[in-house]
C-alpha positions as CSV (number, residue, x, y, z in Angstrom):
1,X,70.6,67.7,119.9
2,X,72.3,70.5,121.9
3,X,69.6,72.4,123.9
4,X,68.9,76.6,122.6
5,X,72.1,78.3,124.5
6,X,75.7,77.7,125.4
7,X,78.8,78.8,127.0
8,X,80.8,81.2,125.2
9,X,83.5,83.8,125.0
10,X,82.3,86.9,123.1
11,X,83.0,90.7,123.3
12,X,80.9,93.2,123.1
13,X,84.0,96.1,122.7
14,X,87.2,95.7,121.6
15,X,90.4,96.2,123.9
16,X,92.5,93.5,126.3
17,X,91.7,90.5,127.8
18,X,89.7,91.5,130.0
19,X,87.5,92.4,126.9
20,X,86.6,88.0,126.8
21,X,83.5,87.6,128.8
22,X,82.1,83.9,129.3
23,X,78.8,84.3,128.9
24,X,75.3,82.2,127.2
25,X,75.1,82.5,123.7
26,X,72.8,81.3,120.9
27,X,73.6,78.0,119.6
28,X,74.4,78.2,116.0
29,X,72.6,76.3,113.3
30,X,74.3,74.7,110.5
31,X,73.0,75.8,107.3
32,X,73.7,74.2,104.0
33,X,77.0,72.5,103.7
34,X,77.8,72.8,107.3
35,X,78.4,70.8,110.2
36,X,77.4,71.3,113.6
37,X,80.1,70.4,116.1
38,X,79.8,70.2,119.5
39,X,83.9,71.5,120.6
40,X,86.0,69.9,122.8
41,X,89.0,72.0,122.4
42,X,90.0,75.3,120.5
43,X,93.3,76.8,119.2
44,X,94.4,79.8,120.3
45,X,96.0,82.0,117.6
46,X,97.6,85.3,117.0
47,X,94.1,86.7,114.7
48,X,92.3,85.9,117.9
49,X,93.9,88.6,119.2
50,X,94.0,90.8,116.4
51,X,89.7,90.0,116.3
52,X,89.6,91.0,120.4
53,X,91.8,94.4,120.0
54,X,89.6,95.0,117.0
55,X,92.8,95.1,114.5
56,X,94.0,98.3,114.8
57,X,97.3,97.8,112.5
58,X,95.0,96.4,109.4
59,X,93.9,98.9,106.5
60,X,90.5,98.9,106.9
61,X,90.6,97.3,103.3
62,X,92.2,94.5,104.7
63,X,90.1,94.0,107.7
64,X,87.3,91.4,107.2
65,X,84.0,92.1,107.9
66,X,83.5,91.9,111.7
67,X,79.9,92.3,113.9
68,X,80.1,92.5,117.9
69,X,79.2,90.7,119.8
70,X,81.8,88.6,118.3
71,X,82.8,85.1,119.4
72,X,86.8,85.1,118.4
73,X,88.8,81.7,117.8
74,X,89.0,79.7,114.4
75,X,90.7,76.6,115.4
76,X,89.2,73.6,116.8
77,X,88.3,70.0,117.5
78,X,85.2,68.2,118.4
79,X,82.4,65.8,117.7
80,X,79.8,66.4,114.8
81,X,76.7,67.1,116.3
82,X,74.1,68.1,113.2
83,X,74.7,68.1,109.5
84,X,73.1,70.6,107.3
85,X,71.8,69.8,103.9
86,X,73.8,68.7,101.5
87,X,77.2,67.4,103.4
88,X,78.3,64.3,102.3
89,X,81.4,62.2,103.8
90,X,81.0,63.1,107.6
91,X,78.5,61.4,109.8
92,X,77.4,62.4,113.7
93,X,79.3,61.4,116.0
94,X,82.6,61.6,113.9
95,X,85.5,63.0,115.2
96,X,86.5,66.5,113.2
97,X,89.1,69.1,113.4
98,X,89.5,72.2,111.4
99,X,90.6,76.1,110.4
100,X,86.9,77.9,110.0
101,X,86.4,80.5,107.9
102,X,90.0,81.8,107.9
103,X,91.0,84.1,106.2
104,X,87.6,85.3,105.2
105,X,86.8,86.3,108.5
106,X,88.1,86.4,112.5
107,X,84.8,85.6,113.4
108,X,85.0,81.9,113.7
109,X,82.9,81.4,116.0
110,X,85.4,78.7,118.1
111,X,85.3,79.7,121.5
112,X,81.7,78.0,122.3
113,X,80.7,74.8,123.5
114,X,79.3,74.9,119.7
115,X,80.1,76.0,116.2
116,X,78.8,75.2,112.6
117,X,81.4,76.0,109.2
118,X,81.6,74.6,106.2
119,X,82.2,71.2,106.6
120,X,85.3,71.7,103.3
121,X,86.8,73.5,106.6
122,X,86.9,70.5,108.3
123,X,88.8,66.9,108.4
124,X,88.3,63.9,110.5
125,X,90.7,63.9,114.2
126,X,93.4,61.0,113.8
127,X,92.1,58.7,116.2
128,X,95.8,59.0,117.9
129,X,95.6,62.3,118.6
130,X,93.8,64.0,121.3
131,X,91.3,66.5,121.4
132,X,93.8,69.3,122.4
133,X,96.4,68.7,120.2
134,X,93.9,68.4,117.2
135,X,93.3,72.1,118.0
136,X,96.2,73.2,118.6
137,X,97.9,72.0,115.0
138,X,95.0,73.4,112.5
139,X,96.0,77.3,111.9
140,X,99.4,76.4,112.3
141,X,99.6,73.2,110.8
142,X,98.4,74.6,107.4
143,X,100.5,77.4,107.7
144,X,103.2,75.7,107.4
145,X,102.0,73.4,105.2
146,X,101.5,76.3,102.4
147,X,104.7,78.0,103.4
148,X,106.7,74.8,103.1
149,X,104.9,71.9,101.1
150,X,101.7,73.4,98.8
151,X,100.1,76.3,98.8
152,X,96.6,74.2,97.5
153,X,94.8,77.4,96.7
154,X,95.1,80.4,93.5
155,X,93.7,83.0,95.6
156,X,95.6,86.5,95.1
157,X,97.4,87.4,98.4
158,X,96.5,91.6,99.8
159,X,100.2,91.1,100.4
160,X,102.0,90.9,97.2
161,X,101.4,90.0,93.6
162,X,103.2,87.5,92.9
163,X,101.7,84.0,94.0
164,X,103.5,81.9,96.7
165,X,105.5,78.8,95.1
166,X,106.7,76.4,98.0
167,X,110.6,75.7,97.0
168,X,111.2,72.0,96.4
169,X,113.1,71.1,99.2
170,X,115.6,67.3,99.7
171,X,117.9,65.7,101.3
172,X,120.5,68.8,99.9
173,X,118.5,71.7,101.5
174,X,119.7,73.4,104.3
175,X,116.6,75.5,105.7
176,X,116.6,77.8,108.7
177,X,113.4,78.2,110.8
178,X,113.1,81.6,112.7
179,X,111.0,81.7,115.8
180,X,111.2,77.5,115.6
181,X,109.9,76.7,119.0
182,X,106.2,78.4,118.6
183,X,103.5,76.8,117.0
184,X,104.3,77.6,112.9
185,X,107.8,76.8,113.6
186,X,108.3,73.5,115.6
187,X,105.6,72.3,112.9
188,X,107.7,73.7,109.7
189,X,110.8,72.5,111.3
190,X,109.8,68.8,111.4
191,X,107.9,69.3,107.6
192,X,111.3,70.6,106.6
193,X,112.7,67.3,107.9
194,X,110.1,65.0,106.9
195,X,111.2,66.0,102.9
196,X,115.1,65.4,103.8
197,X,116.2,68.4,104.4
198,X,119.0,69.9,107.3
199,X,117.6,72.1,109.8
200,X,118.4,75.2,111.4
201,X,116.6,76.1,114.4
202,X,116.8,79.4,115.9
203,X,114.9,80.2,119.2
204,X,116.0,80.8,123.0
205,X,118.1,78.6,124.4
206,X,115.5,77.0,126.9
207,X,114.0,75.6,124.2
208,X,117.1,74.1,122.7
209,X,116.4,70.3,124.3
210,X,112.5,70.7,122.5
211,X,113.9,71.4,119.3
212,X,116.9,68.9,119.1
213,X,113.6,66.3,119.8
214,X,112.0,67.6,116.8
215,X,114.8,66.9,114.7
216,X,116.8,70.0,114.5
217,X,120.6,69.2,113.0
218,X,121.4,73.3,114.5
219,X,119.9,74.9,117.4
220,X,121.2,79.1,117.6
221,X,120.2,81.1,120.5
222,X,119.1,84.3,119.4
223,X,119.4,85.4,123.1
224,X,123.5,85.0,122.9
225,X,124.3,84.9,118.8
226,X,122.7,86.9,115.7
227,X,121.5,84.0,113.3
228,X,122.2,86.5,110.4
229,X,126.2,86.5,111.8
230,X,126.4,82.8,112.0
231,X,124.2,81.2,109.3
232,X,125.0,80.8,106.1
233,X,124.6,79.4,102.8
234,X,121.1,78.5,103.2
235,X,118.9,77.7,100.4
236,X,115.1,78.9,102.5
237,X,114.7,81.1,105.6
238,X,111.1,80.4,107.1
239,X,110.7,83.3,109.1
240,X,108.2,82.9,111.7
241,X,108.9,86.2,113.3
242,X,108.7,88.1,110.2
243,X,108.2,91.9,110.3
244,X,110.8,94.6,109.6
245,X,113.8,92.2,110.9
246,X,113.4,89.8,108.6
247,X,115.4,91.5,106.0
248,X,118.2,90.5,107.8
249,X,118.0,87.2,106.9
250,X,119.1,88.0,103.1
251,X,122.4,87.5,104.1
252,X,122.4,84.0,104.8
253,X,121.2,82.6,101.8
254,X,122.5,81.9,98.5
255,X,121.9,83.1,95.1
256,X,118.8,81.2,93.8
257,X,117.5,80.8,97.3
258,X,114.0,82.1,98.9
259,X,113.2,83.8,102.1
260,X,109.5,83.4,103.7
261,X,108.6,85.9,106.4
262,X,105.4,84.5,107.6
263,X,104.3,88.1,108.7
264,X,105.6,90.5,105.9
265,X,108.2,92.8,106.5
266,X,109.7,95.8,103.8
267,X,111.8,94.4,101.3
268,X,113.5,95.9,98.5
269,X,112.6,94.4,94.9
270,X,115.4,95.1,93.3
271,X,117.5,94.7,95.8
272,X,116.0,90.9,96.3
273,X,116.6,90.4,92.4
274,X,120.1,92.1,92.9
275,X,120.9,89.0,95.1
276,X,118.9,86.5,93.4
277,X,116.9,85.9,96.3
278,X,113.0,85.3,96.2
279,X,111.1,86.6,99.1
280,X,107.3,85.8,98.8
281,X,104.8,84.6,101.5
282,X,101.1,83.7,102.0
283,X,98.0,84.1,103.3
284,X,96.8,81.0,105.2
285,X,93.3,79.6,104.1
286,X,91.0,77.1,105.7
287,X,91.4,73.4,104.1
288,X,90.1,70.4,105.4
289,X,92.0,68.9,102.7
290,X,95.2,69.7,103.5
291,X,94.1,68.5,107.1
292,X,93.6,65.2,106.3
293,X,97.5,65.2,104.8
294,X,98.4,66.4,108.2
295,X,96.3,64.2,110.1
296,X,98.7,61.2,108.7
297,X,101.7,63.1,109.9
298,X,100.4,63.1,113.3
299,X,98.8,59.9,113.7
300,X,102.2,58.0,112.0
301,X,104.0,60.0,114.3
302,X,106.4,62.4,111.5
303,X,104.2,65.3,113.1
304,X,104.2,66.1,116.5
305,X,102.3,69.2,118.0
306,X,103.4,70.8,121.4
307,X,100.7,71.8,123.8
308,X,102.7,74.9,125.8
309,X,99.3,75.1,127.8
310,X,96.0,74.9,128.3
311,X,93.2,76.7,129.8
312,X,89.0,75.8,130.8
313,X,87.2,78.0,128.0
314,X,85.8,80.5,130.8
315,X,89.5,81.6,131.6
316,X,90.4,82.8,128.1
317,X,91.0,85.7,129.5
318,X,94.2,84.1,131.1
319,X,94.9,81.8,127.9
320,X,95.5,85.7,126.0
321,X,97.4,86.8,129.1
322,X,99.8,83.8,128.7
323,X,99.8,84.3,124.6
324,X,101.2,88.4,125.1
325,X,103.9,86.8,127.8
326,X,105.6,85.2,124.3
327,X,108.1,82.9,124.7
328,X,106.1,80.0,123.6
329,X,106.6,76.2,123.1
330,X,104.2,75.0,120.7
331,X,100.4,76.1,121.1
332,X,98.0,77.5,123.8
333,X,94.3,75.4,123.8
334,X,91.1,76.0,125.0
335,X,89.4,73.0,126.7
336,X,85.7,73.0,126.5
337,X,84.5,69.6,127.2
């Protein structure tokens, strides 16, 4: 059993980087349902941000509920360490990943040399895949997955009324992945490939090698060419950027098509119905269920997550420096142990 306190990264105000302070805190104690697992690596995300600048953007009856000092982080992988009452189908020593607690809080705890959540949250690590990848693909991993392949929940989204249906996609679909080379896209770009569909991959042309790997059938460099001028006739925009710009993207689908800006931008209804055109997008949720779908990706090799880099827990501070440089390819990790 882990001994009273660990390492951590909490904060105590809210504000940049230099906000992350590595410090002892209490080890947690799983409670019913939980696991207790002792982290070996950790996801770092854009809500980790968000959590640390102490989400000034958010209505405040949007923001979750939020306590300093907070721990951030909501991605990781690890080794069970204690099981609360209750848990059936993991066992000590097992190897987990998993999404905690999203969206129901930023306070996931991750960025310790321990965590306990719900053990629904979590899924067992493919044995093929490492400790830092397993991190790095949970958050963005299921994003994806609900944008793209099943949504696996009926929970209303703060963003919109109607609830997200993923469009069937085949070997006849032509979809277009915005922002493809960070962590949501290089993942949705090789899900769109994995159900037959044709790619098209827009990111910065130094990233144009990385994507062609992945599977991309069109790589456009937003740096030289607007997407909106050149694609066309596409049956789903996944817009990873999302935002205001993403209405742009109308114009290169067809009637009967869908656009899904993964952060939500302002979009006219009528003008969306006006150009039969469904735009609709979702709030990720923790699932360790859908992990264990991904999990076979990775470890048959249809998924592959990109580590862009990684960082000891006790420099987080320059892990979040890196993440507000942009620019990335694939995901930023934590490596605890």
């Amino acid at each position: 059993m882990p001994t009273e306190t660990m390492n951590a990264i909490r904060l105590h105000e809210y504000g940049g980087p230099e906000v992350l302070r590595y410090e002892a805190a209490p080890v947690p104690k799983p409670g019913p349902g939980q696991l207790l697992v002792r982290v070996h690596a950790v996801g770092v995300n854009p809500p980790d941000w968000y959590a640390r600048e102490g989400m000034p953007d958010v209505p405040t009856e949007l923001k979750p509920p939020v306590e300093l000092p907070l721990i951030p982080g909501t991605d990781v992988s690890g080794v069970v360490a204690a099981i609360g009452a209750g848990v059936e189908g993991f066992a000590v020593d097992d190897e987990v990943f998993g999404l905690l607690n999203f969206p129901l809080s930023l306070q996931g705890n991750a960025y310790a040399e321990y965590v306990a959540a719900s053990a629904t949250d979590f899924a067992h690590k493919p044995a093929g895949v490492d400790h830092e990848h397993a991190a790095a693909v949970a958050m963005s991993g299921l994003t994806a997955w609900q944008f793209l392949i099943e949504l696996g929940h009926d929970f209303p989204s703060p963003f919109q009324q109607a609830q997200h249906r993923p469009m069937a996609l085949d070997t006849g679909s032509t979809v277009l992945v915005n922002g493809a080379a960070g962590g949501v896209g290089h993942l949705a770009l090789q899900l769109a490939k994995w159900q037959g569909a044709r790619v098209i991959a827009v990111a910065s042309g130094a990233h144009e090698t990385f994507l062609r790997d992945l599977g991309a059938d069109e790589v456009i460099d937003y740096t030289k060419d607007r997407p909106e001028e050149i694609a066309h006739d596409v049956d789903l925009v996944l817009d990873c950027v999302g935002g205001p710009q993403s209405k742009r993207f109308l114009k290169t689908i067809k009637r009967g098509g869908s656009l899904y800006p993964v952060y939500f931008g302002e979009f006219d209804d009528e003008e969306n119905a006006r150009l039969g055109i469904t735009v609709t997008a979702a709030q990720v949720r923790s699932s360790g269920a859908q992990l264990v779908e991904i999990g076979r990706l990775l470890e048959d090799g249809t998924l592959r997550v990109e580590v862009d880099s990684a960082f000891p827990l006790k420099d987080a501070q320059a892990a979040h420096e890196r993440a507000a440089q942009g620019h990335l390819q694939g995901k930023i990790v934590l490596t605890v142990a």
